[in-house]
C-alpha positions as semicolon CSV with decimal commas, in nm:
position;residue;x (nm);y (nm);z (nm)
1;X;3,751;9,474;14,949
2;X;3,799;9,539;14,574
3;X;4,110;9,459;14,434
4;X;4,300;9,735;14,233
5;X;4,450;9,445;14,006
6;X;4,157;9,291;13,918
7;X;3,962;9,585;13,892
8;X;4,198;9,748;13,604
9;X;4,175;9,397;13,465
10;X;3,803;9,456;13,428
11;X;3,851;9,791;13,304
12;X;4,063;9,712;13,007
13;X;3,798;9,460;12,881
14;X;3,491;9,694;12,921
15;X;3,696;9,949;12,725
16;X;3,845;9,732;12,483
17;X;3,454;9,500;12,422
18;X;3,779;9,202;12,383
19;X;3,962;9,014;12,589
20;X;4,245;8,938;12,306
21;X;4,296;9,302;12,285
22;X;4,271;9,385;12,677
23;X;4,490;9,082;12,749
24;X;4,782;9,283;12,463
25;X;4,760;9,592;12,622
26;X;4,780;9,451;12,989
27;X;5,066;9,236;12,848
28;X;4,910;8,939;13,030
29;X;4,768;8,575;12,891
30;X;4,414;8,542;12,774
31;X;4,332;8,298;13,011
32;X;4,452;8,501;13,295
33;X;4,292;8,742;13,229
34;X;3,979;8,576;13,153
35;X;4,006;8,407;13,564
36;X;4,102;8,699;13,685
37;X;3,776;8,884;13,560
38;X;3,572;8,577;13,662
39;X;3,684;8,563;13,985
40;X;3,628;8,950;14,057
41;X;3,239;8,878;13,923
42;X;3,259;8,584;14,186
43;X;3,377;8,873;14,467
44;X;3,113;9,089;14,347
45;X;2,833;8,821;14,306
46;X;2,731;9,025;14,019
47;X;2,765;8,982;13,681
48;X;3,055;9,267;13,490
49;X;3,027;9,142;13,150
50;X;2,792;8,994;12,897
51;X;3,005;8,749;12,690
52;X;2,987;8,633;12,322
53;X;3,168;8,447;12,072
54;X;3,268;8,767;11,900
55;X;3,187;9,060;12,140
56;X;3,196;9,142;12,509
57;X;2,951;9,487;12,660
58;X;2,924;9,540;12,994
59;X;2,590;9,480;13,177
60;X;2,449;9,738;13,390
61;X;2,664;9,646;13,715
62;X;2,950;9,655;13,479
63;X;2,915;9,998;13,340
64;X;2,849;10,171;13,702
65;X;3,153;9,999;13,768
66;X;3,318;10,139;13,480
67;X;3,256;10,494;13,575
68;X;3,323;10,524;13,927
69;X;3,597;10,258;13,905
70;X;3,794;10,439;13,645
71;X;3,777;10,725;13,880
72;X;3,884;10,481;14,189
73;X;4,210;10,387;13,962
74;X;4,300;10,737;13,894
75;X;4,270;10,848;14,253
76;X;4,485;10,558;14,344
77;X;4,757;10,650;14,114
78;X;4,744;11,005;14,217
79;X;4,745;10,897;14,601
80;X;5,074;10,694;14,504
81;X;5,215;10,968;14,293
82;X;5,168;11,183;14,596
83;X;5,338;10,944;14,815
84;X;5,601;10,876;14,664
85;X;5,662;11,260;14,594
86;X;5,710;11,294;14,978
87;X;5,956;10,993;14,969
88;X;6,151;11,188;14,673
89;X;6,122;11,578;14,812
90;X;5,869;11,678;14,537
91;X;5,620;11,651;14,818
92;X;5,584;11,802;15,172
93;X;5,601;12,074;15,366
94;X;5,906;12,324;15,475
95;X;5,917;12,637;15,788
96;X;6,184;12,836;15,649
97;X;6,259;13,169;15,880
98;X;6,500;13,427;15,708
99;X;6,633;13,785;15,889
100;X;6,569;14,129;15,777
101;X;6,930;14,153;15,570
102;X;6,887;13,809;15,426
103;X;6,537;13,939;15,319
104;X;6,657;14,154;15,022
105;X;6,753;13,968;14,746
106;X;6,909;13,591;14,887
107;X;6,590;13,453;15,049
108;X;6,383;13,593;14,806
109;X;6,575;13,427;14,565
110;X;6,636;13,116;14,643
111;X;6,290;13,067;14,803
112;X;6,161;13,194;14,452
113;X;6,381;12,929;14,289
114;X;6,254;12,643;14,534
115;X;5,887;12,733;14,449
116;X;5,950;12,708;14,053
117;X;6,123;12,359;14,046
118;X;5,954;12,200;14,331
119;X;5,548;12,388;14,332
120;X;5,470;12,023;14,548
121;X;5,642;12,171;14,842
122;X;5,406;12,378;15,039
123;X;5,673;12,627;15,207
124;X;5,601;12,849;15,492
125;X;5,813;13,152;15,568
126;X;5,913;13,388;15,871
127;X;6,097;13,687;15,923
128;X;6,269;13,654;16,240
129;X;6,572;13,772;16,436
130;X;6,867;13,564;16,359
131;X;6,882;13,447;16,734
132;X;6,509;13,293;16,713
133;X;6,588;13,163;16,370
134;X;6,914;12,974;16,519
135;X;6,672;12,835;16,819
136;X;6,409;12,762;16,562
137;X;6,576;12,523;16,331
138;X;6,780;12,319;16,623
139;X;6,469;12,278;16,810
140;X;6,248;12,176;16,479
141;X;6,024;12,469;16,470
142;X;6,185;12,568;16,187
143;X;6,305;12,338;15,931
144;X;6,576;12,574;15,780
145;X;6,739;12,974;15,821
146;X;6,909;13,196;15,612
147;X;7,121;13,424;15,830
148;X;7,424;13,628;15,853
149;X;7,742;13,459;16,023
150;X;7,510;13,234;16,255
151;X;7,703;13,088;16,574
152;X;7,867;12,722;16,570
153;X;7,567;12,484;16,697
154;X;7,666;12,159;16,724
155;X;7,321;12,014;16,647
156;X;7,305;12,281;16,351
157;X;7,492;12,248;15,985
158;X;7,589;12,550;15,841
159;X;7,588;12,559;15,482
160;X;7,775;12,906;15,342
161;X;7,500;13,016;15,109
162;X;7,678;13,367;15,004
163;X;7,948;13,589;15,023
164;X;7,774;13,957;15,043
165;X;8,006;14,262;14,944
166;X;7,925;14,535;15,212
167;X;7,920;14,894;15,151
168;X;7,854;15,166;15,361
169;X;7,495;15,350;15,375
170;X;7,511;15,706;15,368
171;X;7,298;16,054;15,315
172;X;7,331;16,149;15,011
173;X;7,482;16,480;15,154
174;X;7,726;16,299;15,379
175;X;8,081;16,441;15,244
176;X;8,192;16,082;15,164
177;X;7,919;16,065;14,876
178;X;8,108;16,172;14,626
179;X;8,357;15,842;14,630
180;X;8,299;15,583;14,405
181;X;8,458;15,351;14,674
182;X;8,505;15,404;15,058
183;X;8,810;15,332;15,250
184;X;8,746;15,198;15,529
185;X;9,008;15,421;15,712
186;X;8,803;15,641;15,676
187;X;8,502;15,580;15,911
188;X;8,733;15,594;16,203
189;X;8,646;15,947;16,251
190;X;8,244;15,861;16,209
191;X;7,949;15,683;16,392
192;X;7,841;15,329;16,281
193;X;7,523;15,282;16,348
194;X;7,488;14,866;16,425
195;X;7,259;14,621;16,583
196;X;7,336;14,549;17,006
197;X;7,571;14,264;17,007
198;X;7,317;14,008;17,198
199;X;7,168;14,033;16,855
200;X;7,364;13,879;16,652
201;X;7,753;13,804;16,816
202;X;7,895;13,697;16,473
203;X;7,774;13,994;16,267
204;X;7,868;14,223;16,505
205;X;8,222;14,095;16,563
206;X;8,250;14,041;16,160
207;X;8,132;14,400;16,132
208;X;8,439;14,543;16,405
209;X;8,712;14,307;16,265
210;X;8,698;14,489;15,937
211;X;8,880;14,776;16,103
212;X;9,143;14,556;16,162
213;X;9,244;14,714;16,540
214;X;9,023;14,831;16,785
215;X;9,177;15,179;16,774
216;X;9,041;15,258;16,440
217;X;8,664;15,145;16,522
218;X;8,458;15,472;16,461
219;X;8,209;15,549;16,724
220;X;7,870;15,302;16,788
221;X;7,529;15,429;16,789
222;X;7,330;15,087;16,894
223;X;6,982;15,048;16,659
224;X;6,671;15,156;16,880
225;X;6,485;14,912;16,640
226;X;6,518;14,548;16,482
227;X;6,362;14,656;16,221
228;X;6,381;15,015;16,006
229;X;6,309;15,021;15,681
230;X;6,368;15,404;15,643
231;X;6,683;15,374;15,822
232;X;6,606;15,685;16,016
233;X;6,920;15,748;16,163
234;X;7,121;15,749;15,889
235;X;6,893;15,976;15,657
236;X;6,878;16,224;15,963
237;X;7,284;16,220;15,961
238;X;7,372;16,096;16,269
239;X;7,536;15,798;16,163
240;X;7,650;15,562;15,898
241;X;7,558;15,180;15,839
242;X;7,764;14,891;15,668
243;X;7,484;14,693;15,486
244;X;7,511;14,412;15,232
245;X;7,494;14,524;14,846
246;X;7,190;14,359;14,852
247;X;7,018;14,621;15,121
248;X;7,147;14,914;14,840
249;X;6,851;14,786;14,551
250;X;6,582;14,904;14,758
251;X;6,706;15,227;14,918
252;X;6,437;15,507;15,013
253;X;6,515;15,855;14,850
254;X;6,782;16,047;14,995
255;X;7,023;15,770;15,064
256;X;7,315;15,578;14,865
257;X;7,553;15,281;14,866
258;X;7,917;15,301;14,848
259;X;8,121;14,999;14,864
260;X;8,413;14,915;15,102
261;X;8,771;14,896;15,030
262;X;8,915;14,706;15,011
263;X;8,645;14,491;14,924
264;X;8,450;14,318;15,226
265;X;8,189;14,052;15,247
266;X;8,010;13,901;15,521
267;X;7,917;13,542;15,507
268;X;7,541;13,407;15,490
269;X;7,455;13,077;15,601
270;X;7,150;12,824;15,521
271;X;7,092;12,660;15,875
272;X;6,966;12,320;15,915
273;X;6,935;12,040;16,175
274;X;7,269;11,769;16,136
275;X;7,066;11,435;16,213
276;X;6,892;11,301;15,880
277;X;6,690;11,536;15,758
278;X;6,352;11,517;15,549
279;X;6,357;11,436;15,195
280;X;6,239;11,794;15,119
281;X;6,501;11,976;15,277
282;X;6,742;11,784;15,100
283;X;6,594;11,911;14,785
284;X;6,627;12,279;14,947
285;X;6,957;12,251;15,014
286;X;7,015;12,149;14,629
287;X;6,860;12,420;14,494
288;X;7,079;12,642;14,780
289;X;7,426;12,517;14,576
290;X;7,264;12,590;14,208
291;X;7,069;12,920;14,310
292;X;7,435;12,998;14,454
293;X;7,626;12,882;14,185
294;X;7,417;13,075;13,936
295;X;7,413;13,387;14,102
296;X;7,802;13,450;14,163
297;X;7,706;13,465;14,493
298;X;8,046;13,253;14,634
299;X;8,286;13,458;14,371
300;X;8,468;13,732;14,485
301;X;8,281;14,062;14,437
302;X;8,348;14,347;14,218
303;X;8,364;14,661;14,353
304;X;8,098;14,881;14,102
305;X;7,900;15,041;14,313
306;X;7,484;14,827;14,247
């Protein structure tokens, strides 16, 4: 087996046609080096170099060993790089799954800011309902999930990621347009249009305990779909949403964004597994705090409407 040592020995000399120079920029003795090339020859049983009193070329062995083991070094350090990348978190692999409202702006960002600092982390995403998400990541399908107001999981830590203002999603005929801001006194008289319960417990509850008693809860029209990107029954008038401000960016025509007041936010959590995790989800979670930290997104919001 060819030793790496000896063979970057070897390659110093053939490049340098001296061992006096090799042995200064290998920071080694002259001697050494000289047994150390000698005994790789020996390993060989060919001979690398032809020697004399004031030069030193390469024979024919010693140039094809030149080129390909030049080659055999660099893949070596690269295969070491690589490994010790993994070791660090600039290497490896992360499943992250992310639901619809976290799909807006906050995964896209922070995944976006993972990608640009750490491009050695292949990362693999999926939009999935929160509950699949929360199964996902304690079972190790899924190595992280961005959701709103996950459950307590014992096996699961929850990292608060963000703190979204909500506002309420309207037709842009609805008479409550025309506020800049929307108490939220005064949706007791409307229908909310939410998500069933069973699919997310925390959101929903979060969502009802901003009317403070049960009494002033407007009336619920349960989504048909997980997913509605038109928001159908809104636009047709038959209800009202509370979204994140997030949701208001990409609105289709015909509908608007009002914030609540007083203002209201609903938390969003980075889930991921509480025994030791991998080198490259620590690095995720890192970039969680700064891409937070940067974006205001743990301040108290304002209440401009987006």
């Amino acid at each position: 087996m060819l030793e790496l040592r000896r063979l970057r020995y070897f390659l110093a000399v053939a490049e340098e046609r001296n061992f006096t120079r090799a042995a200064e920029r290998l920071h080694i003795a002259q001697p050494a080096l000289s047994r150390q090339v000698r005994q790789l020859e020996e390993e060989l049983g060919v001979r690398l170099l032809e020697r004399s009193t004031h030069s030193v070329e390469p024979t024919e062995a010693g140039v094809l060993l030149m080129d390909r083991g030049a080659a055999l070094c660099e893949e070596s350090d690269r295969l070491w790089r690589d490994l010790k990348g993994f070791a660090g978190g600039e290497q490896g692999t992360l499943s992250v799954g992310y639901s619809t409202s976290t799909g807006y702006e906050t995964a896209p960002a922070l995944l976006g800011a993972l990608a640009e600092r750490h491009p050695g982390i292949v990362l693999t995403t999926r939009l999935l309902p929160t509950a699949e998400i929360v199964a996902g990541v304690a079972d190790g399908t899924l190595d992280a999930g961005l959701v709103r107001c996950p459950p307590p999981t014992p096996e699961l830590v929850r990292t608060l990621l963000r703190l979204e203002q909500q506002g309420v999603l309207m037709a842009e005929g609805h008479p409550l347009a025309s506020a800049e801001r929307v108490d939220i006194a005064a949706l007791s008289g409307e229908t909310l249009l939410v998500h069933p319960r069973e699919a997310n417990p925390g959101h929903y509850d979060a969502i009802l305990a901003l009317f403070g008693e049960p009494g002033r809860v407007p009336g619920l029209l349960l989504r048909q779909l997980s997913f509605d990107a038109a928001h159908t029954p809104v636009a047709r008038g038959e209800a009202l949403a509370i979204v994140g401000r997030s949701a208001a960016r990409t609105l289709p025509a015909g509908l608007l964004w009002r914030p609540l007041a007083p203002v209201a936010t609903i938390e969003i959590h980075l889930l991921t597994r509480g025994r030791p995790t991998r080198p490259a989800v620590t690095r995720l979670l890192r970039v969680a705090s700064d891409t937070a930290r940067a974006g205001g997104w743990l301040r108290s919001p304002d209440t401009a409407a987006p």
